[in-house]
C-alpha positions in Angstrom: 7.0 -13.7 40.6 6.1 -13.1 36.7 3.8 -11.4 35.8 1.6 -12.5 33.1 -0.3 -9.9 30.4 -3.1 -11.6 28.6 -5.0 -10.1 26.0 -9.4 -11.4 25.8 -10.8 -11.4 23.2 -14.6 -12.0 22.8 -16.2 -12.7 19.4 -17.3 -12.7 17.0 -20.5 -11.9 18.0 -23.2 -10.9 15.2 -25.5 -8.0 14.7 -28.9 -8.4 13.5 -30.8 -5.4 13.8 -32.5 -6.7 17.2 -30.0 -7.8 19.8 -28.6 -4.8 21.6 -27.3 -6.5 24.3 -23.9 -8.8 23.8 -22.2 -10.5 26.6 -18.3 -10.8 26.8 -16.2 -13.4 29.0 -12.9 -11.7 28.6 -11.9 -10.2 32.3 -11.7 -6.7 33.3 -11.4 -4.5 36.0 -13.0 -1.6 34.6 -15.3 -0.6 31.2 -12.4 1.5 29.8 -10.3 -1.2 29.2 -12.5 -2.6 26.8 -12.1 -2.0 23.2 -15.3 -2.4 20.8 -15.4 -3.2 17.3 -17.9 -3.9 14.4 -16.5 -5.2 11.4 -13.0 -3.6 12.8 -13.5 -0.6 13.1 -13.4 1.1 17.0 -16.6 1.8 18.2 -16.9 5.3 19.7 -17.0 4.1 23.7 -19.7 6.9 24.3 -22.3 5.1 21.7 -22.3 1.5 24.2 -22.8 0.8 27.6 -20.7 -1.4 30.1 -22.4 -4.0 32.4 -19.8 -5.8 34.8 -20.5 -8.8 36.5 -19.2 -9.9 39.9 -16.4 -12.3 38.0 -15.2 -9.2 36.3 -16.9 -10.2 32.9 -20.1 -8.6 31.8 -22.3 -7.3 28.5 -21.8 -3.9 26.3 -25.3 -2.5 25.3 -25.4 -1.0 21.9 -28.9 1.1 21.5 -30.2 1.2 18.7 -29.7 -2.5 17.6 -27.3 -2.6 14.7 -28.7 -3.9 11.7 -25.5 -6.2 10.8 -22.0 -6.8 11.8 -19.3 -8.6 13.3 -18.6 -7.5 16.8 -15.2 -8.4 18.9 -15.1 -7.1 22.0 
């Protein structure tokens, strides 16, 4: 049996000094295999929050809202 490595991607999503809470459809088992960037740079994983769904998909919560951006999760 192969096995099959896929990288997900979700994004862009946009900042705009409000939303704090951005969604992601990419699968994962656990928070630390996510990787967060605004405008690409890494975002420190201690300044969001992971929220996993049942499905393995979820939302990061970035507090406070940033006031712009490009955000790939």
């Amino acid at each position: 049996m192969a096995v099959v490595n896929e990288t997900g991607i979700s994004g862009p999503l946009y900042a705009n000094g409000v939303t704090t809470v951005f969604p992601f459809d990419c699968v994962v088992a656990s928070a630390e295999e996510l990787t967060v960037e605004v405008d690409g740079v890494p975002v420190d994983p201690d300044d969001y929050v992971v929220t996993l769904s049942e499905d393995f998909t979820g939302s990061i919560t970035i507090s406070p809202a940033l006031a712009a951006g490009e955000i790939y999760i």
